[in-house]
N, C-alpha and C positions, 0 to 999 in steps of 0.2 A: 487160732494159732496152729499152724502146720506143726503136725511128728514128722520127727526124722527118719528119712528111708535107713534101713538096717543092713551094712555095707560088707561084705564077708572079703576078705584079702586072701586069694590063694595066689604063691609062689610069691616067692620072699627077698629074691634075687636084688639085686641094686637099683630097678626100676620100682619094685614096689616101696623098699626104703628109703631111697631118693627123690620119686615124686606122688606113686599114690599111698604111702600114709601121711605124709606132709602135708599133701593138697588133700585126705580127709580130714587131719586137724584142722583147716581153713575155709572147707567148703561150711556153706549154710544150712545145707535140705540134707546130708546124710553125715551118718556115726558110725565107728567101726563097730563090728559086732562081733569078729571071729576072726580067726586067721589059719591058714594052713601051706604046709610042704613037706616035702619027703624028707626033709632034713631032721631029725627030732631037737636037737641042739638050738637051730636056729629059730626054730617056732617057740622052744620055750623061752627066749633071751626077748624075741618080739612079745610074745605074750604076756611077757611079766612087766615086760616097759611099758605098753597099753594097755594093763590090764582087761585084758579078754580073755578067753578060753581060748586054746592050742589045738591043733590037730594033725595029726600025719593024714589022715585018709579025706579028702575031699567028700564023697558021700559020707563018713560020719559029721562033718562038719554043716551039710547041708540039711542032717534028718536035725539035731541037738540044736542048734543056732537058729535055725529057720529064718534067714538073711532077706531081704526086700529083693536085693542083688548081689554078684560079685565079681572084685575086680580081679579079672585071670589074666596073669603076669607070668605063665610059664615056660619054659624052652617051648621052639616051635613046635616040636614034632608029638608034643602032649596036649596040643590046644585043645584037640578036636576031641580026645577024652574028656576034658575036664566041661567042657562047652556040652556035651550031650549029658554027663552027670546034671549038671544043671538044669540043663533041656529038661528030664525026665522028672527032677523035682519042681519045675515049674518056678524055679530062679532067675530073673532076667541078668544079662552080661553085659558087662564092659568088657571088652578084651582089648589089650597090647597089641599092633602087628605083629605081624601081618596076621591080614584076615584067615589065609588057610594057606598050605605047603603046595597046592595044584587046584587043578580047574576040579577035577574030579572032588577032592574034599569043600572046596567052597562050596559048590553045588548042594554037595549031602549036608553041608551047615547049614547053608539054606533053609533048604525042604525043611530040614531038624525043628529050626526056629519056628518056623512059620507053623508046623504039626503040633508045639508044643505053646501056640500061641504067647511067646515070649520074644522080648526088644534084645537086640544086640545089636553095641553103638562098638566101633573097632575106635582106639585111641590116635586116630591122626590129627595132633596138634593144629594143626595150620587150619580147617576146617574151621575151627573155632576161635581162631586168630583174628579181631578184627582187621588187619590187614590186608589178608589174602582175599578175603572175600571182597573186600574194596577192590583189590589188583582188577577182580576179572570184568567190574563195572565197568574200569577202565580199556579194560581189553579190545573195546567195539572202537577207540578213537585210535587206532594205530591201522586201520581199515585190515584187509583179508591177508594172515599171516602165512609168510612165506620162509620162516627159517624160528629157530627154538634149538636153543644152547643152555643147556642144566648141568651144573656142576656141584655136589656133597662130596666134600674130601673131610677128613680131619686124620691124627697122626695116631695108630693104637699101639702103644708100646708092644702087646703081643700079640698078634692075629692068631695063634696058634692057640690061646689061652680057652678051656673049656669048652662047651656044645657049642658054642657059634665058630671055632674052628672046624667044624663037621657038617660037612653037607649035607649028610642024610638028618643028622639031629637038625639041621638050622633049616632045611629045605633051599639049600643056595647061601651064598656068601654075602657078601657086603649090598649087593645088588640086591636082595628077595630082604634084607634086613634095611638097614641106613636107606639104604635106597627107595626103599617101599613109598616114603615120604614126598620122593621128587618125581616118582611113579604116579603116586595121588593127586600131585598140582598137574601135572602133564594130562591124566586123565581127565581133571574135574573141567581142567581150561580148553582143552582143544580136542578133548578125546580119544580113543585107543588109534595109534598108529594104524595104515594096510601094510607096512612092513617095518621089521626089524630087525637088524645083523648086527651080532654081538660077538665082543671079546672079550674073554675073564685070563685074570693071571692071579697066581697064589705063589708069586717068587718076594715078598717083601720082606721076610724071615727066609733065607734060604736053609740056616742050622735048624729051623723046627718042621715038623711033622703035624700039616694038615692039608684040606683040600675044598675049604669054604674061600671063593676068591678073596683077596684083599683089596682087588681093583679091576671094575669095569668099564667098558667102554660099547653104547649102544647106538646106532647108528638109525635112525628114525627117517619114514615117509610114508606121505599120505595123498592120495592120489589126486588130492585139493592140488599139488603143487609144493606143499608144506615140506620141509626134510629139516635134519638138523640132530643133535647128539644127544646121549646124558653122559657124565662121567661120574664115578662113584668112586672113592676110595676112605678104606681105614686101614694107610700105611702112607699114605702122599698130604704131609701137612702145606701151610696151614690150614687151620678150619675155615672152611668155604662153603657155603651155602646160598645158590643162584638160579633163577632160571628167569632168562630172558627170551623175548618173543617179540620177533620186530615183523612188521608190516609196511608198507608203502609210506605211512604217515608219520612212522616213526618207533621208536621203541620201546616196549614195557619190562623192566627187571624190579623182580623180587625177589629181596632177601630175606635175612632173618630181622623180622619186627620193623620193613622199610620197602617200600614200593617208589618206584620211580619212572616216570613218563619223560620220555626226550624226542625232539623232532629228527628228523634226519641226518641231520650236522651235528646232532648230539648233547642239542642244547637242552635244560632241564625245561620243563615245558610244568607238569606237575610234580609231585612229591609227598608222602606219607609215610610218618615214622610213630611209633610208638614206643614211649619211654617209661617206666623199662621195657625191653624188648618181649621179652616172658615172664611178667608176674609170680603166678603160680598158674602152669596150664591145666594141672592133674586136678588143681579145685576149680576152674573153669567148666571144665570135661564132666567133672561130680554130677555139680549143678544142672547142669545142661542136662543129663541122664538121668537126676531125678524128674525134670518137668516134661523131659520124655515120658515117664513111669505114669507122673501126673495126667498127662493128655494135653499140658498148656502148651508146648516144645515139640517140632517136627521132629525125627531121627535125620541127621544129615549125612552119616556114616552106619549107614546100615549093611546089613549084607548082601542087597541087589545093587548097592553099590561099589563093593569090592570083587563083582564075579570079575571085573575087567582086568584089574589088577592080578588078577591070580593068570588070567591069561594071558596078559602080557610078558608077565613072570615067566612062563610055559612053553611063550614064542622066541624070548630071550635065550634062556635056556637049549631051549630046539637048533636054535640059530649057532650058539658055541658046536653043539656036537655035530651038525651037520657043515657047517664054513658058510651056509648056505643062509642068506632071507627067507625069515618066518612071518606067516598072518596071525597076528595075535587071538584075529575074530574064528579064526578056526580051530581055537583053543579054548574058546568059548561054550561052557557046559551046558 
């Protein structure tokens, strides 16, 4: 009979409450064990509904609980604190995107991980979607792609609302956050662009006060021949969620929980949907990171796998303040 990995929850934000204490009540291989954030209020209201012990300080929670792992769900610009606390007690991570705020700290999470001989899986759903990972089977019947159009919109009542209205707290806007996601399939499917020329805008509240964008627009190419956009928005409804990839033979788009293959003319040629579209992904993710823990389960979102994403992130970025095309690979740490 397998014991349960012993699961520690720091930051308690609406991702931890909405999908990983849920999906710990449902996963198999781990239990909660702890919980922690700066909040003291909110740690006691979680802690006494799951009965676990509470903590404001991350290191007290790691010396007292002594967790298997834990899931670190905090504003961006704390990850790398809470991630090397753990490093140093020798706690393996789950962490929320994004992997890191630049090339420069993914790098040092890196080296961290790897010095302190501990897994760290980053939480991109789709990864672990059977779906997606069909999509790129499919990928090879649409022959050498020449165009990729990705579109994540949904409507945020306040873009200005708390740290992810802030740049420096969020490391970027809607693009380094929501976006991170259609970053991932862009990367995992065709790989890090040779160039990218970016526009951000933060006009969708004009009466409020921030400067994390609410909508970008990235312009992609790769010297295969390949060119083509992403667009990203939380302020442009409705919810959309797309990234299509067509070739000589035809087109591939995937959405949320739906893969679709068409010929030329646009005919449906294959098809893949799964119903429900997302179960519970946060106990998917669990599972998945204990048999990582175990040795049975490869890491599929590790951290040599997000140094690209941070430099994409980096070349995006680069591209708004200069007007100019960035190399994402010269962003690369």
């Amino acid at each position: 009979m397998n014991v349960r990995k012993r699961a520690a929850m720091v930051g308690l934000g609406g991702q931890a409450t909405g999908d990983h204490l849920p999906g710990l009540a449902q996963c198999h291989l781990a239990e909660l064990a702890g919980v922690c954030d700066i909040d003291a209020g909110r740690v006691a209201a979680v802690a006494d509904a799951h009965r676990v012990p509470g903590f404001t300080d991350v290191e007290q929670l790691l010396r007292e609980v002594r967790p298997d792992f834990a899931i670190v769900a905090v504003p961006h610009h704390a990850g790398q604190k809470v991630v090397a606390s753990c490093a140093e007690a020798g706690v393996h991570v789950m962490k929320e995107k994004p992997f890191a705020t630049d090339p420069h700290e993914a790098a040092e999470l890196a080296t961290l991980c790897d010095k302190a001989c501990i897994e760290l899986m980053v939480t991109v759903q789709r990864r672990f979607h059977p779906v997606y990972p069909a999509a790129l089977g499919l990928l090879e019947q649409i022959g050498a792609p020449y165009l990729v159009e990705g579109r994540y919109t949904f409507r945020c009542p306040d873009p200005a609302a708390g740290w992810r209205g802030r740049a420096k707290l969020a490391g970027g806007g809607c693009l380094a956050d929501m976006g991170y996601h259609l970053i991932d399939l862009l990367v995992w499917y065709l790989g890090l662009p040779d160039r990218v020329l970016a526009t951000v805008s933060a006009a969708a509240a004009p009466e409020a006060e921030y400067d994390a964008e609410d909508t970008a627009l990235v312009h992609l190419a790769y010297d295969s021949g390949l060119y083509g956009s992403l667009l990203v928005s939380r302020s442009a409804g409705p919810k959309t969620e797309r990234l299509a990839i067509t070739g000589p033979h035809g087109t591939l788009a995937v959405e949320r929980g739906a893969v679709r293959l068409t010929d030329p003319a646009g005919q449906v040629v294959e098809s893949l949907v799964r119903e429900p579209a997302w179960p519970c992904p946060s106990a998917v993710l669990i599972d998945r990171f204990c048999r990582v823990l175990d040795g049975s389960a490869a890491n599929p979102s590790g951290p040599a796998e997000h140094l690209p994403h941070a430099a994409f992130l980096a070349a995006a970025y680069a591209s708004v303040a200069t007007n100019r095309p960035a190399d994402p690979k010269e962003f690369l740490a």
